[in-house]
MOPAC internal coordinates of N, CA, C and O (Angstrom, degrees):
PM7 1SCF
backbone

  N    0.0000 0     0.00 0     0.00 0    0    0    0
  C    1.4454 1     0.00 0     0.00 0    1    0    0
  C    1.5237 1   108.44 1     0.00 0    2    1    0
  O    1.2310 1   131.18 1   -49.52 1    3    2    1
  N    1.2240 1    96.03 1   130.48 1    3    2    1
  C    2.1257 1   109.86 1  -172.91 1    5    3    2
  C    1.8369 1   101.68 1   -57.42 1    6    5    3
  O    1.2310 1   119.64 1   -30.05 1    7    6    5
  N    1.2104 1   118.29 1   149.95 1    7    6    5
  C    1.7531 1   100.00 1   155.49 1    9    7    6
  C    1.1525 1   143.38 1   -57.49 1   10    9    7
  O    1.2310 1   128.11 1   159.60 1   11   10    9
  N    1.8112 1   101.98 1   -20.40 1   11   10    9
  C    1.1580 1   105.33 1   178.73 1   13   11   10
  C    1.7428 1   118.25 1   -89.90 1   14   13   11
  O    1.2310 1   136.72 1   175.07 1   15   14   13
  N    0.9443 1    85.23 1    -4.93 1   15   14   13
  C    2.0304 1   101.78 1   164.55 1   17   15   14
  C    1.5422 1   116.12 1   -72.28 1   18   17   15
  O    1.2310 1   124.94 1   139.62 1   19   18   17
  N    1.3314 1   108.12 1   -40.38 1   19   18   17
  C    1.8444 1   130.17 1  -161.76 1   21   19   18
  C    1.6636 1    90.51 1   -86.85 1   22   21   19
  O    1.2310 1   122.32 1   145.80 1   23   22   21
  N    1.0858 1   113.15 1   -34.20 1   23   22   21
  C    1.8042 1   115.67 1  -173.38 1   25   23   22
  C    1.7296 1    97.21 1   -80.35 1   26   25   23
  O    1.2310 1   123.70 1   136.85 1   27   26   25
  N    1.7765 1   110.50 1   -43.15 1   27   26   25
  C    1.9699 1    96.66 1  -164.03 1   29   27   26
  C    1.7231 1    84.62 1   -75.05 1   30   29   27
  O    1.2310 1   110.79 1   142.91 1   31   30   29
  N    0.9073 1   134.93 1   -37.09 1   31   30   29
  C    1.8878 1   125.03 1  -160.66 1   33   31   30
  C    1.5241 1    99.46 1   -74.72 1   34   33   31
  O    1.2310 1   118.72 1   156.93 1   35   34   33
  N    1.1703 1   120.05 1   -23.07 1   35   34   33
  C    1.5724 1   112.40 1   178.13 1   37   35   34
  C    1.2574 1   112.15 1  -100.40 1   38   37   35
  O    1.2310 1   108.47 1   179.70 1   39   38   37
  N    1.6600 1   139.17 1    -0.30 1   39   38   37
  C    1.0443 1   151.43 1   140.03 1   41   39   38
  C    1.7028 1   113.01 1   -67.12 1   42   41   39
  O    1.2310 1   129.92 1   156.95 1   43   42   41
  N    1.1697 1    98.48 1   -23.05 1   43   42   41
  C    2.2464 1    98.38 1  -177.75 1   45   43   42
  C    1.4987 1    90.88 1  -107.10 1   46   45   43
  O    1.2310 1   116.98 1  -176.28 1   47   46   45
  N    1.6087 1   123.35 1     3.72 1   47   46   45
  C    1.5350 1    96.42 1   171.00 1   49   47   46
  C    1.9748 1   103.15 1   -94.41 1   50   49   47
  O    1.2310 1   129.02 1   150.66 1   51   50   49
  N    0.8844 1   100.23 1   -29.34 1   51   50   49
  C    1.6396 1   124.34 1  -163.60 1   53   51   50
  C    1.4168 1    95.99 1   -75.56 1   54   53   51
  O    1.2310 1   116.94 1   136.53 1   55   54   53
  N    1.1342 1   123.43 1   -43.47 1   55   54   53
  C    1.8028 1   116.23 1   172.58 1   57   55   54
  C    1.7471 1   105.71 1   -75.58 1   58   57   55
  O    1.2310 1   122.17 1   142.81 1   59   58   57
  N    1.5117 1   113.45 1   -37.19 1   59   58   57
  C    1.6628 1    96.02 1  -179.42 1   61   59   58
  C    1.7821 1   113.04 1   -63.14 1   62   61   59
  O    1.2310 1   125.74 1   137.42 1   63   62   61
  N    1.2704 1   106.57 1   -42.58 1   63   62   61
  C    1.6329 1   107.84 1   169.72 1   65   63   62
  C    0.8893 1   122.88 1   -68.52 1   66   65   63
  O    1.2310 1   109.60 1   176.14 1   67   66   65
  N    1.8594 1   137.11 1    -3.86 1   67   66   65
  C    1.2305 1   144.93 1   154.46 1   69   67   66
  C    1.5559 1   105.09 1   -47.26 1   70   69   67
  O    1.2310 1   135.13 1    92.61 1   71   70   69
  N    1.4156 1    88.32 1   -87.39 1   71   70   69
  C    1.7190 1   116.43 1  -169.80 1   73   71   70
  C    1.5855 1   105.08 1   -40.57 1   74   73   71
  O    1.2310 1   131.42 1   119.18 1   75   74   73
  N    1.9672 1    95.56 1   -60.82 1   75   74   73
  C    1.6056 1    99.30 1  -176.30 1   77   75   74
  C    1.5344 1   119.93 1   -53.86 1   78   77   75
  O    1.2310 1   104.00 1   155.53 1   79   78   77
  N    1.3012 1   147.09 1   -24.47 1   79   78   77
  C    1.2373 1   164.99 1   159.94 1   81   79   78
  C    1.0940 1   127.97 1   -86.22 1   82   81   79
  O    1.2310 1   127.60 1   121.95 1   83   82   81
  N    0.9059 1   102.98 1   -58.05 1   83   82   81
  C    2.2340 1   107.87 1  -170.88 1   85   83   82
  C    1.4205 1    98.09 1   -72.18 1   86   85   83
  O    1.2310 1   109.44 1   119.23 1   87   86   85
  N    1.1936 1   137.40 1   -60.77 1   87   86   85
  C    1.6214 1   149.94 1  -158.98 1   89   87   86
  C    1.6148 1    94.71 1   -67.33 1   90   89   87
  O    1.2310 1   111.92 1   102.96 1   91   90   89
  N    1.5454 1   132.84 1   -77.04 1   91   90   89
  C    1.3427 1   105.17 1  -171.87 1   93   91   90
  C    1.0772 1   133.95 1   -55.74 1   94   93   91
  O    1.2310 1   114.57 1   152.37 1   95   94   93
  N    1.3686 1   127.89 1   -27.63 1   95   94   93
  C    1.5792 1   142.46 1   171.39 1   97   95   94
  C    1.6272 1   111.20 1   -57.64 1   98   97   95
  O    1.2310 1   121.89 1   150.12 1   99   98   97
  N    1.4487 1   113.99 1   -29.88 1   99   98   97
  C    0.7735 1   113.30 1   153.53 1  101   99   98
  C    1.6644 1   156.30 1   -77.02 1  102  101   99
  O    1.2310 1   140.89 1   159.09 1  103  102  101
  N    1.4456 1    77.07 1   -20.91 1  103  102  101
  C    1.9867 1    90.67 1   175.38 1  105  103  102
  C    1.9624 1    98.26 1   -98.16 1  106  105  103
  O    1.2310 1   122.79 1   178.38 1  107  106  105
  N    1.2552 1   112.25 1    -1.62 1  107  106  105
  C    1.5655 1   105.26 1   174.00 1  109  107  106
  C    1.5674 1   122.40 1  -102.31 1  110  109  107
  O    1.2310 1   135.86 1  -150.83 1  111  110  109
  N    1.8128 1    86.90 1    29.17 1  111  110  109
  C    1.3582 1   112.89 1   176.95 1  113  111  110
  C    1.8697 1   125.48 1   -64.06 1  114  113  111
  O    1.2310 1   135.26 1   151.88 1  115  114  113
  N    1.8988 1    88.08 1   -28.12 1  115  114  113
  C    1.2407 1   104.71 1  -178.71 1  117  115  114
  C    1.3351 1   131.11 1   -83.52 1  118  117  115
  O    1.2310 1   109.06 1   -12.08 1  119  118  117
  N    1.5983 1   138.10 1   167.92 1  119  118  117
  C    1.2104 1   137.74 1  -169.39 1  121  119  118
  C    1.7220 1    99.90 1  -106.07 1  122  121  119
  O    1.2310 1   131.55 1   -37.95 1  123  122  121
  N    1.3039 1    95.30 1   142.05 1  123  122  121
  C    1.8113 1   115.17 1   178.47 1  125  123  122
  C    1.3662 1    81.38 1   -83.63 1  126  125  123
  O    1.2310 1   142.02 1   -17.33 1  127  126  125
  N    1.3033 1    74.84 1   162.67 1  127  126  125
  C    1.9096 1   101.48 1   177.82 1  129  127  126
  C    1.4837 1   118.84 1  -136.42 1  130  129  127
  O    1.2310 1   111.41 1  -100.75 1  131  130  129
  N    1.5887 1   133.79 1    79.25 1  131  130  129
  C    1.3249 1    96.07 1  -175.95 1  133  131  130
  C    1.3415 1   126.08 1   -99.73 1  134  133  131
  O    1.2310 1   113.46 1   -21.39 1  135  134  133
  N    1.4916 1   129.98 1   158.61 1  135  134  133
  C    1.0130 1   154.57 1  -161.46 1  137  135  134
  C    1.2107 1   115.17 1  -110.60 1  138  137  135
  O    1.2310 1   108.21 1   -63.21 1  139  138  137
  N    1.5208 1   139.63 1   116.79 1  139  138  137
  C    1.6063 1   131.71 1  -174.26 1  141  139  138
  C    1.8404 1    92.77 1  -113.43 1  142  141  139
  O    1.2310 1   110.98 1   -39.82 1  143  142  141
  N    1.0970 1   134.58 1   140.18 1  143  142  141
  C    1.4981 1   130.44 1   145.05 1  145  143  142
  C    1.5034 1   126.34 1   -53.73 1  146  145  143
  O    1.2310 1   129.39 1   136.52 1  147  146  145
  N    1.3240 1    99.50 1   -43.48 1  147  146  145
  C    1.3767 1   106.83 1   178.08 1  149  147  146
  C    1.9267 1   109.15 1  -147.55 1  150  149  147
  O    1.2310 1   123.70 1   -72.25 1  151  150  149
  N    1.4275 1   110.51 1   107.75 1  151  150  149
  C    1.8244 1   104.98 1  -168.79 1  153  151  150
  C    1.4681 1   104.41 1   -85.41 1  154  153  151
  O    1.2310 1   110.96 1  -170.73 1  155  154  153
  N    0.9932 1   134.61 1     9.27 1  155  154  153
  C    2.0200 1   139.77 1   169.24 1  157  155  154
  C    1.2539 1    92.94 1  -134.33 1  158  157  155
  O    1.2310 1   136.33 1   -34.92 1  159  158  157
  N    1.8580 1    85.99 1   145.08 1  159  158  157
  C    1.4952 1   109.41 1   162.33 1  161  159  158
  C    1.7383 1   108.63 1  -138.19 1  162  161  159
  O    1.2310 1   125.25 1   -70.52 1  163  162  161
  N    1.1424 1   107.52 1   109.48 1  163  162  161
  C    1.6495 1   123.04 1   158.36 1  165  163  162
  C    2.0643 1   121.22 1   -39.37 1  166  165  163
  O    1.2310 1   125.85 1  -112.81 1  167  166  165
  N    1.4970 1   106.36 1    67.19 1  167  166  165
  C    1.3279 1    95.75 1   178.54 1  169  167  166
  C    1.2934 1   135.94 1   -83.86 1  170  169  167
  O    1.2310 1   131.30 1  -162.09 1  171  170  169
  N    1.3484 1    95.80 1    17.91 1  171  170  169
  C    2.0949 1   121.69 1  -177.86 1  173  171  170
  C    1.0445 1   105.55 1    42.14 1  174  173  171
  O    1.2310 1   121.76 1    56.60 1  175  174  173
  N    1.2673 1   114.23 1  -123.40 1  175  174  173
  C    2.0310 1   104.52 1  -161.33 1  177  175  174
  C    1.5849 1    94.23 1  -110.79 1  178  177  175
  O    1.2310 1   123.31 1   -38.13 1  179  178  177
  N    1.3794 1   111.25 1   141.87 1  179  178  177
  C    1.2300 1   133.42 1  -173.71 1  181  179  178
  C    1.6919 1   113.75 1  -121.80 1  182  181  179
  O    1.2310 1   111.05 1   -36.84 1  183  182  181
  N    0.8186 1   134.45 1   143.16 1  183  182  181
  C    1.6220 1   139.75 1   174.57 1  185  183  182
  C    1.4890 1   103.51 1   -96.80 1  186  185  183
  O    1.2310 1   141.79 1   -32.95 1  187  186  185
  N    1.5279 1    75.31 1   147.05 1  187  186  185
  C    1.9815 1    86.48 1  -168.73 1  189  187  186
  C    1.8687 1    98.21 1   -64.26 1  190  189  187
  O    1.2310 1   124.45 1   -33.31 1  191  190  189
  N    1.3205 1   109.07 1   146.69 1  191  190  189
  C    1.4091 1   107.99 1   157.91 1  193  191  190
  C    1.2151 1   114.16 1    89.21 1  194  193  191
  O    1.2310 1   119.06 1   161.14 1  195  194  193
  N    1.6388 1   119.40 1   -18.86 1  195  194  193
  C    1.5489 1   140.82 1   148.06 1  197  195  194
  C    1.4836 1   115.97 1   -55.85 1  198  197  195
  O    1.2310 1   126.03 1   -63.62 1  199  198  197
  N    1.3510 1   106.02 1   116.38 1  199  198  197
  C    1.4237 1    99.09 1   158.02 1  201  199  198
  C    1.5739 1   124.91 1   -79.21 1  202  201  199
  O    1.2310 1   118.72 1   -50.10 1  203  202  201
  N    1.1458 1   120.05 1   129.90 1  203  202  201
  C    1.8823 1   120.56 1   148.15 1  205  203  202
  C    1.1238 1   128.93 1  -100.00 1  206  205  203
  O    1.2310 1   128.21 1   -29.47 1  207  206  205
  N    0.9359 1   101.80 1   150.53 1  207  206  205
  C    1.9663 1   119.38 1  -176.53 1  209  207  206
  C    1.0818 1   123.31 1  -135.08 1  210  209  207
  O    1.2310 1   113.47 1   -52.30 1  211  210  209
  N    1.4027 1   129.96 1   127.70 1  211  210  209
  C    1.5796 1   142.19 1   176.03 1  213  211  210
  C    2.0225 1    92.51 1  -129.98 1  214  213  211
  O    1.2310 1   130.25 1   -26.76 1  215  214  213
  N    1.2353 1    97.83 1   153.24 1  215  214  213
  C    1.1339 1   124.26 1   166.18 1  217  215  214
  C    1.5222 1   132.00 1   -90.02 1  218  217  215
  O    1.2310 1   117.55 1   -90.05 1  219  218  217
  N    1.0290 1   122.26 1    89.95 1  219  218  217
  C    1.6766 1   101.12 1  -168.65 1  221  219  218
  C    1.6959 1    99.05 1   -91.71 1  222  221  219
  O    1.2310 1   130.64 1   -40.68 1  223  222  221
  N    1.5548 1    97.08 1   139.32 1  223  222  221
  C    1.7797 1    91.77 1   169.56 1  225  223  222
  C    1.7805 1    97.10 1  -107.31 1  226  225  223
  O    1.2310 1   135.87 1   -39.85 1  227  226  225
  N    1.9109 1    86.89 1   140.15 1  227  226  225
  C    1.7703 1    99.32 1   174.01 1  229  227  226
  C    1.1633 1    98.30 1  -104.40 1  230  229  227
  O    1.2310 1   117.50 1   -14.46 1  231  230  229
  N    1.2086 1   122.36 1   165.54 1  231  230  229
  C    1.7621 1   118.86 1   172.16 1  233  231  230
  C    1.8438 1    91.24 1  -151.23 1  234  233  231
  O    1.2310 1   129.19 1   -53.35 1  235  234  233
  N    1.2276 1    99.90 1   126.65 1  235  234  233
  C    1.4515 1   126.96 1   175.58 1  237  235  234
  C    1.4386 1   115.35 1   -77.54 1  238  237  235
  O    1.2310 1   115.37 1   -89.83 1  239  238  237
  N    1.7354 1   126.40 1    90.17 1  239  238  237
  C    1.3491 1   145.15 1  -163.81 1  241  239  238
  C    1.2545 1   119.30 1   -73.74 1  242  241  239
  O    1.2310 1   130.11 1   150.70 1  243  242  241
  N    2.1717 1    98.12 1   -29.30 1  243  242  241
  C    1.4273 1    95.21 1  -159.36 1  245  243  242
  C    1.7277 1   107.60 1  -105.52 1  246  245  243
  O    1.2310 1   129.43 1    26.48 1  247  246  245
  N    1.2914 1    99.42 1  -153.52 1  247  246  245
  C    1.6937 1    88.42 1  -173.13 1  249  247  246
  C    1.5488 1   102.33 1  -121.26 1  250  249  247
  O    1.2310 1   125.93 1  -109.66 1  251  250  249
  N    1.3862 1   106.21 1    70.34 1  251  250  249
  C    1.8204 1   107.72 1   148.19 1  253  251  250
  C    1.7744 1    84.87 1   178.19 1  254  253  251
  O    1.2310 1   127.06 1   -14.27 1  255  254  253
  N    0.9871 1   104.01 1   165.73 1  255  254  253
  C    1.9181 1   146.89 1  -160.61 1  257  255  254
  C    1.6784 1    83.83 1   -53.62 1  258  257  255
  O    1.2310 1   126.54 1   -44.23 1  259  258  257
  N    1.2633 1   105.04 1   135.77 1  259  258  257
  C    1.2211 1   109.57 1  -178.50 1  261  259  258
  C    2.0622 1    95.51 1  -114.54 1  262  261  259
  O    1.2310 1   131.82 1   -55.69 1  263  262  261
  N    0.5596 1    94.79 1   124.31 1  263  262  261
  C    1.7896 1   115.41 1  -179.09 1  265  263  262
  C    1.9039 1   106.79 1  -102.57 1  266  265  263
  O    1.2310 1   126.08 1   -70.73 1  267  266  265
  N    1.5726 1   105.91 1   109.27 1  267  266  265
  C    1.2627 1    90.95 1  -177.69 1  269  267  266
  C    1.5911 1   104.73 1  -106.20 1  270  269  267
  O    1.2310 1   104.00 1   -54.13 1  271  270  269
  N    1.5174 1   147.10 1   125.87 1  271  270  269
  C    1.1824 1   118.61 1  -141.34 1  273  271  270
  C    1.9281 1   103.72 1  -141.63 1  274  273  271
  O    1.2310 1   134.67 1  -165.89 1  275  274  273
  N    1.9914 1    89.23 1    14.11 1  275  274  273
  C    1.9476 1    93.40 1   165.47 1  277  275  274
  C    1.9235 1    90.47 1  -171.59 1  278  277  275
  O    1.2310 1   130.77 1   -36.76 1  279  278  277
  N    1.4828 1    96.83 1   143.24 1  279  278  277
  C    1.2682 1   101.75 1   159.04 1  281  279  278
  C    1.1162 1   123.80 1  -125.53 1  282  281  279
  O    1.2310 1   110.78 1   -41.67 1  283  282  281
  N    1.1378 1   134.95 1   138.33 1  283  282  281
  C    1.3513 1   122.97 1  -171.98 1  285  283  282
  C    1.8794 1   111.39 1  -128.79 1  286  285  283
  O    1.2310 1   125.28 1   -19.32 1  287  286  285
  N    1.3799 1   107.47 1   160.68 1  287  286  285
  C    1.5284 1    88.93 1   165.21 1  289  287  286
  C    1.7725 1   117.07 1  -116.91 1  290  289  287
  O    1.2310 1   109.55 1    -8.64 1  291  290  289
  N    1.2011 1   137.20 1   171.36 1  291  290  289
  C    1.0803 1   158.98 1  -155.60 1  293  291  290
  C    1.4817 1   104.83 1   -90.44 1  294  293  291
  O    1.2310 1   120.10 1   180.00 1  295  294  293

């Protein structure tokens, strides 16, 4: 392999670990945001041993990956 081959492949490794590394760390600079429509739900009377279900929709406002990582109920 010529030098000037050994110099462009070690110049295309050094830009993929640029971009691949430096750039996302950088755009995950930002804060998630979440957003509920509605944060309670009224499931009136329930029987023991019955499951219920409501759906809550979140919607992510801010600008990076919103990670939700426990839910709990009240």
């Amino acid at each position: 392999m010529s030098k000037c081959a050994i110099c462009c492949l070690f110049q295309l490794i050094v830009a993929v670990f640029f971009f691949g590394f430096i750039t996302p760390a950088q755009a995950s600079e930002g804060k998630p945001n979440a957003v509920l429509e509605i944060n309670s739900y009224d499931f009136g009377f329930a029987y023991e041993g019955k499951d219920v279900i409501h759906d809550f929709i979140i919607k992510n406002t801010g600008d990076a990956n919103l990670e939700i990582k426990a839910v709990k109920t009240t």
